[in-house]
N, C-alpha and C positions, 0 to 999 in steps of 0.2 A: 707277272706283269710289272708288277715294283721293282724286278731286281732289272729287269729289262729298260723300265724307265731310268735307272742308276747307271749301267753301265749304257747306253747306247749312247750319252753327252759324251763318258770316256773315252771310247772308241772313235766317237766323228771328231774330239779336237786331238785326237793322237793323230790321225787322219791328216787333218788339217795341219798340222805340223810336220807332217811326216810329207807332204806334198810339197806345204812351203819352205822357208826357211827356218825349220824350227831352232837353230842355234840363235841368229836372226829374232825370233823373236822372245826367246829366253833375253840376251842382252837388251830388248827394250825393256823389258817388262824390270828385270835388274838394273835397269837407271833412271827407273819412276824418278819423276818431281813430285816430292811429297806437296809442294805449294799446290800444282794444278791437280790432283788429285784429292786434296782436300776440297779444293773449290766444286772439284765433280762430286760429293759426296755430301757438302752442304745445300748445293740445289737439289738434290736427288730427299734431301729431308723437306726441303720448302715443297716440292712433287707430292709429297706423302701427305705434309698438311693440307695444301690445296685442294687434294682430292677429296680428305677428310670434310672438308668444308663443302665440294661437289654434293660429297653424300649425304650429308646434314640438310642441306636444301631438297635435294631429291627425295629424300625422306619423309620431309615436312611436308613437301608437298603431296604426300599422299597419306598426312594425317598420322606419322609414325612419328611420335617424341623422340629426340633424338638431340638431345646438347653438345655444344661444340666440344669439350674436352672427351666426353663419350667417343662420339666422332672419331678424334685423334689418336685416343688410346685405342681403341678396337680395328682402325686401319691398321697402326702401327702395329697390331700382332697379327694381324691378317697378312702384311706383308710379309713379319718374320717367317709362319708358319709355310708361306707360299715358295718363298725362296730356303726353305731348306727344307720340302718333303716334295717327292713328284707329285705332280698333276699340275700343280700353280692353281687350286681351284681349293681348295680344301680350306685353305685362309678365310676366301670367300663366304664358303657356304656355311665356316660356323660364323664369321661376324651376323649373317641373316640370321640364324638361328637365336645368334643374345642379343639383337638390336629390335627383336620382337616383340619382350614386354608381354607377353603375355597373349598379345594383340595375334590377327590371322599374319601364318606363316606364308602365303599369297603375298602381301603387302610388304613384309619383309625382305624376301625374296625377288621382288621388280623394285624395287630402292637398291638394291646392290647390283642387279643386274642392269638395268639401265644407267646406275652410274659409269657402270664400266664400259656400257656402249656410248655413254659421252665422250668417254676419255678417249676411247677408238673412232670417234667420230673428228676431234681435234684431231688426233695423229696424222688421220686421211685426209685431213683442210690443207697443213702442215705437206706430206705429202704430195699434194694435187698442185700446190704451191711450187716447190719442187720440178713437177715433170712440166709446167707450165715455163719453166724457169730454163730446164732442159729443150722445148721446143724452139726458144726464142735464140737462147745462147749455148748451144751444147757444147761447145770448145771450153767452156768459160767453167759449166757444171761437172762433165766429165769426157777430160781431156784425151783421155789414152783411148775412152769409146771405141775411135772410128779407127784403130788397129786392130781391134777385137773380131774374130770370127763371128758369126750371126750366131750361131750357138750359146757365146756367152751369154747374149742378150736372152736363155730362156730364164736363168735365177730372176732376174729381174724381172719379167714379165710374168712370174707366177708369185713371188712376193706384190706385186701392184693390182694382182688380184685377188689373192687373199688378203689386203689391208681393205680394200673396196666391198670384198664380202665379208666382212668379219661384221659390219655395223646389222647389215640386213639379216644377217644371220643370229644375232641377239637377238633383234627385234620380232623375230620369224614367228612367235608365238602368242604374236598378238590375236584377242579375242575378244566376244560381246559382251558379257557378260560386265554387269555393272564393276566388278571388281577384277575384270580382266585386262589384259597387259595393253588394247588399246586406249583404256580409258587412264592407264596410269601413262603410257606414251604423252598423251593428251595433257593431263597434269602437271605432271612431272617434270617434261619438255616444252611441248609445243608452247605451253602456255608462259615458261621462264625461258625461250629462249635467246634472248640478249646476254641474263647474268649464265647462262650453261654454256653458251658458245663461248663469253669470255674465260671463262673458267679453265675450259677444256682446253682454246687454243693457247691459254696458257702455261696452262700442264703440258700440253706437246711441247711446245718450246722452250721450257725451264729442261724439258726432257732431253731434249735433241741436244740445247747447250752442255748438260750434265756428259752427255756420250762425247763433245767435241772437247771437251777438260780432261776428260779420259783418254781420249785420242793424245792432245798436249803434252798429257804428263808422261805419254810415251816415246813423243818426239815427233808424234804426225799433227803438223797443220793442216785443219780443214779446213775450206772455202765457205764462206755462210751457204752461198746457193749450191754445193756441193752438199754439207750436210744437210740441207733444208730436203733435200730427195732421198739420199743413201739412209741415214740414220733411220728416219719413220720405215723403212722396208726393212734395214738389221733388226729392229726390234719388231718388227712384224713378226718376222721368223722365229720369236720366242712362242707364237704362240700355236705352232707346230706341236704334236702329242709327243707323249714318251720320252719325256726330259723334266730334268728338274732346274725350274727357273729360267727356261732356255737355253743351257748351257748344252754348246754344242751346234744347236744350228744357229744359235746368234753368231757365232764363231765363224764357220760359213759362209753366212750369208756376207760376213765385214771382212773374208779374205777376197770372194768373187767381185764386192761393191767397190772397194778398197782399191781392186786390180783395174776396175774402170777407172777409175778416177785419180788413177795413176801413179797409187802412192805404195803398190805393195802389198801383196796377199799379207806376209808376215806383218806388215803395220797394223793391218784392219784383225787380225788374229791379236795380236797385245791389246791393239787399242778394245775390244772388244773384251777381254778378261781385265783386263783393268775395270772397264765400266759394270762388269757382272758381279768383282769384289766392291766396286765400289758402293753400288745396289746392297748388296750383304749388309756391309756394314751400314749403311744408314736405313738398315732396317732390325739393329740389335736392339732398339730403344723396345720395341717389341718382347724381347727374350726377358725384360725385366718386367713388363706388364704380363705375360705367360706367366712367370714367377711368381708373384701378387697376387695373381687369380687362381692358382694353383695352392698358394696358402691360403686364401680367401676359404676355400672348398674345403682345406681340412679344419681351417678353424669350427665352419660351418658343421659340419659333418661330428666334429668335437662337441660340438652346443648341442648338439638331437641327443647325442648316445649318453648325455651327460646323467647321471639319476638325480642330480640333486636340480634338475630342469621338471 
């Protein structure tokens, strides 16, 4: 299953190149502007803190100590870990495990999970914003559309339902129990939702800009209400199984999206791995917190075994 989650991103962007113009988009990707790719890489870090800050509130609010630098450093290896080992979940589910203190792993466990269903709750606001945007003015969001065979239009119609089920599908395990997932819903959310909506729709939109910097630095102009639609469903598609970090059907989805909206399968394929390195790296601040915790452990592990302890 792991070597399958490695090679099957390989395989769909050989694919995807092999379909489109892949010489085409080797030369975008080879005349990167280091400027707009910096800039996609410095929001892609404000994303990380932000969230970090999401998760500290959501925390707190269901009584789990959790300080803002903690926060930051345990996201920031959550994400490393996430984007460079298949599943994207593994990051996750040890930050719940050292964010628990001791404390029940329940409580733990719905502080990472529902923050993550905030964040996919922005994305879908973001999103809905978008297709609202496409009903009013669809020449204006995606131009080349009404060329397109009705077929096209299925990528998109199963990207816009799996962003719309992704939120009810976290939340799916709510229950009675004093210390069950309705009552941390309850807490967590319902009860902050002013500072988690802003939070969220802010992370989707710091998001969305980050992928349309990536796009730039490749040489594709996006339309705000163009990416305000396409982007929230390319990244939706990362969260398809049997990939690491998305890579692969984000790719896909930004060569199909991309082809709407007029600007070229091979655009949305660069702009697309630009924005997947660009993730990478503003998630390496992580690789040195790994390290740190990693020496942490042998120090640790030195002090027990010591005799003169």
């Amino acid at each position: 299953m792991r070597l399958l989650r490695v090679c099957l991103p390989l395989a769909l962007i050989a694919l995807c190149l092999w379909l489109a113009d892949g010489r085409a988009v080797l030369e975008r990707l080879s005349g990167l502007s280091v400027g707009w790719f910096i800039g996609a890489v410095v929001l892609l870090n404000a994303v990380t803190l932000l969230s970090a800050l999401r998760w500290k509130l959501t925390a707190t609010a269901l009584h789990l100590p959790l300080s803002a630098g903690e926060a930051a450093r345990e996201y920031y290896l959550a994400q490393f870990v996430n984007q460079t080992l298949p599943g994207g979940v593994l990051g996750d589910a040890a930050r719940a495990v050292r964010s628990r203190k001791g404390g029940p792993m329940r409580r733990a466990a719905q502080a990472v999970v529902l923050e993550r269903a905030s964040g996919q709750a922005g994305m879908a606001l973001v999103a809905v914003l978008g297709l609202l945007l496409l009903v009013v003015a669809p020449q204006r969001v995606l131009p080349a559309a009404s060329a397109l065979p009705a077929i096209a239009w299925l990528p998109l119609a199963f990207l816009v339902a799996l962003l719309i089920g992704a939120v009810p599908l976290a939340l799916g395990r709510a229950g009675g129990r004093e210390d069950g997932w309705r009552r941390a819903v309850r807490e967590a959310l319902l009860r902050r939702w002013p500072v988690q909506s802003a939070l969220s729709l802010l992370v989707a939109l710091l998001t969305v800009a980050g992928f349309v910097l990536a796009a730039r630095a490749t040489g594709s102009a996006l339309a705000p209400a163009t990416a305000l639609l396409i982007v929230p469903l390319i990244l939706t598609a990362m969260l398809l199984p049997a990939s690491v970090a998305g890579w692969g059907w984000r790719e896909g989805a930004a060569a199909s999206l991309f082809a709407m909206a007029g600007l070229g399968a091979e655009a949305g394929i660069a702009a697309s791995i630009a924005f997947g390195i660009a993730m990478l790296l503003s998630a390496l601040p992580g690789a040195f917190f790994l390290q740190r915790t990693a020496q942490k452990a042998r120090q640790g592990s030195v002090k027990i075994a010591s005799p003169s302890e």
